[in-house]
C-alpha positions in Angstrom: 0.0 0.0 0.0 1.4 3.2 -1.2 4.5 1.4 -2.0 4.9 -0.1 1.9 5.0 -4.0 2.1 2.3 -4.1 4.7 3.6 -7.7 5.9 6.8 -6.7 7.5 5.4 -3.2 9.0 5.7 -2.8 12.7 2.1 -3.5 14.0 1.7 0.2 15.7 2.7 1.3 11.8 -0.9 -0.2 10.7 -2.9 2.6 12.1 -1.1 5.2 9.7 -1.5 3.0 6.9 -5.6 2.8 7.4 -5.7 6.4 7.1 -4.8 6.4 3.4 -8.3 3.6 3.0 -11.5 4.1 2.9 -14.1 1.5 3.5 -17.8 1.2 2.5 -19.2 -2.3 4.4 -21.9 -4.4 2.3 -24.0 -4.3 5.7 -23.2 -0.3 6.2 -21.5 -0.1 10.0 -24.2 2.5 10.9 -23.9 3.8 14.0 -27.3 4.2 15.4 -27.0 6.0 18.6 -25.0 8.8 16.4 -26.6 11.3 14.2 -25.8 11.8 10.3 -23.3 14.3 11.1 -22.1 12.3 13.9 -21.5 9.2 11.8 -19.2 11.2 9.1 -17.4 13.1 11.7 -16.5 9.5 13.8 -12.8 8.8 11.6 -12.1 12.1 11.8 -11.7 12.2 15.7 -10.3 9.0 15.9 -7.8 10.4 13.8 -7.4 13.9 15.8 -8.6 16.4 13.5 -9.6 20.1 14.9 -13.0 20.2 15.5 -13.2 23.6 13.0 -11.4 21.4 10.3 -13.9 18.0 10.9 -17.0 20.2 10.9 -15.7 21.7 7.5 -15.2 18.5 6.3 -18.1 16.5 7.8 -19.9 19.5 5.5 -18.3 18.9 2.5 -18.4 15.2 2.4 -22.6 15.6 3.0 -22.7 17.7 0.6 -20.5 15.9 -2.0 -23.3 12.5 -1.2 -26.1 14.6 -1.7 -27.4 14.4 1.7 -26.8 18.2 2.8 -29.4 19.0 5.5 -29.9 16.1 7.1 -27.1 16.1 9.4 -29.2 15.7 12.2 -31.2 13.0 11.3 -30.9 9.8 12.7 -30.2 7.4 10.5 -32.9 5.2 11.0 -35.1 8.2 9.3 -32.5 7.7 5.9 -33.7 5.3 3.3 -31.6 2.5 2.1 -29.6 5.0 -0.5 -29.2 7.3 1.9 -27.6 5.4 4.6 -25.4 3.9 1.7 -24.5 7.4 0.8 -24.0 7.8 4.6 -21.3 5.0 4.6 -19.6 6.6 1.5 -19.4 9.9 3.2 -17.9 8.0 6.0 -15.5 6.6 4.1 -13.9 9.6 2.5 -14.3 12.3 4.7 -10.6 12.1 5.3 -9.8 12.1 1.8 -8.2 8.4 1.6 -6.2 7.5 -1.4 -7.9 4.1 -1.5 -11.2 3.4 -1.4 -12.5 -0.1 -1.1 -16.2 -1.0 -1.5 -18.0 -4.0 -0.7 -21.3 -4.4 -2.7 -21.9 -0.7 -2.5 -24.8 -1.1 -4.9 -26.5 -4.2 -3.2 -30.4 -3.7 -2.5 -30.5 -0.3 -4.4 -32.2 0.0 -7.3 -31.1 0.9 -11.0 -31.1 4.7 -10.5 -29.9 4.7 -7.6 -26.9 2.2 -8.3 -26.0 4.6 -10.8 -25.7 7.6 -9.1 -23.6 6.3 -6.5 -21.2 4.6 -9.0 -21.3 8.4 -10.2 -20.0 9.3 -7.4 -17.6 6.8 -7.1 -16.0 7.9 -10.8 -15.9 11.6 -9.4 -13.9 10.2 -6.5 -11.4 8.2 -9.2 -11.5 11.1 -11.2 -9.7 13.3 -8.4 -7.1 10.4 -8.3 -8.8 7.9 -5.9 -7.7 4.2 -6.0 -11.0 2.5 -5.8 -11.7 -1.0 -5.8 -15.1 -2.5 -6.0 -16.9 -5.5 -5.0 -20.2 -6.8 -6.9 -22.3 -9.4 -8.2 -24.2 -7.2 -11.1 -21.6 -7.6 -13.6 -23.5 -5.5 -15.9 -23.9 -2.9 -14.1 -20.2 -2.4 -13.1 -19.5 -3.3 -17.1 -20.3 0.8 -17.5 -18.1 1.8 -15.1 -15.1 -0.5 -14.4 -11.5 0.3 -16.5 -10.9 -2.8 -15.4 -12.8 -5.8 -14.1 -11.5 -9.0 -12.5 -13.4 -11.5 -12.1 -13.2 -14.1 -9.0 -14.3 -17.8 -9.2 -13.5 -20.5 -7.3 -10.9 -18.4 -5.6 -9.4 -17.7 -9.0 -8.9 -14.8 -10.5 -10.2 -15.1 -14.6 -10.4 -11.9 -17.1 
């Protein structure tokens, strides 16, 4: 990872390493007892950022996931894409280099599989690593530079 054989690190070395990934879980990692805003800001106090700096950038990532104005909201009151898009801002509210998703588009429908893959390509577009997860081949087929497939524990073209 960015050039760093993770296998011989020094285990209290990891932690620095994680902060260049992002994560989106298949089953989201919500945080319940949190609001929206709450949720976002999480990796950024784990990590130490200012509070004037997290807000800013608890903001931006909201905005950037189209779910400006609902930082207060529980995230029970979200629907399925919105909690997804809750996860994404999650996961790159500290601007990681890597972004690895799990099944990001699993249980949303059509439309709304393709806006978050949008939103995924504006990410690689700023020069984001991203690697994806998922079962809809077609729908990754519009999206993917480069798709590997996995069967049997095998990787195929």
């Amino acid at each position: 990872v960015n050039g760093q054989n993770i296998g011989s690190m020094r285990r209290g070395s990891i932690p620095y390493v994680r902060r260049n990934i992002g994560l989106i879980f298949q089953d989201h990692k919500i945080l319940f007892d949190r609001n929206v805003y709450d949720n976002v800001r999480l990796p950024l106090d784990i990590i130490g950022y200012d509070s004037r700096e997290a807000k800013r950038r608890v903001l931006a990532a909201l905005d950037k996931v189209g779910l400006a104005g609902k930082e207060k909201l529980n995230p029970i009151a979200l629907s399925g894409g919105e909690q997804q898009r809750l996860c994404i801002a999650r996961a790159v509210v500290h601007r990681p280099a890597f972004l690895l998703a799990d099944e990001p588009t699993a249980n949303l429908d059509r439309d709304y599989a393709h806006d978050i893959l949008e939103l995924f390509k504006s990410f690689h577009q700023v020069g984001v690593t991203l690697v994806i997860s998922a079962h809809d081949e077609s729908l990754m087929a519009d999206y993917g530079r480069r798709i590997l497939r996995l069967k049997h524990g095998q990787f195929t073209a």
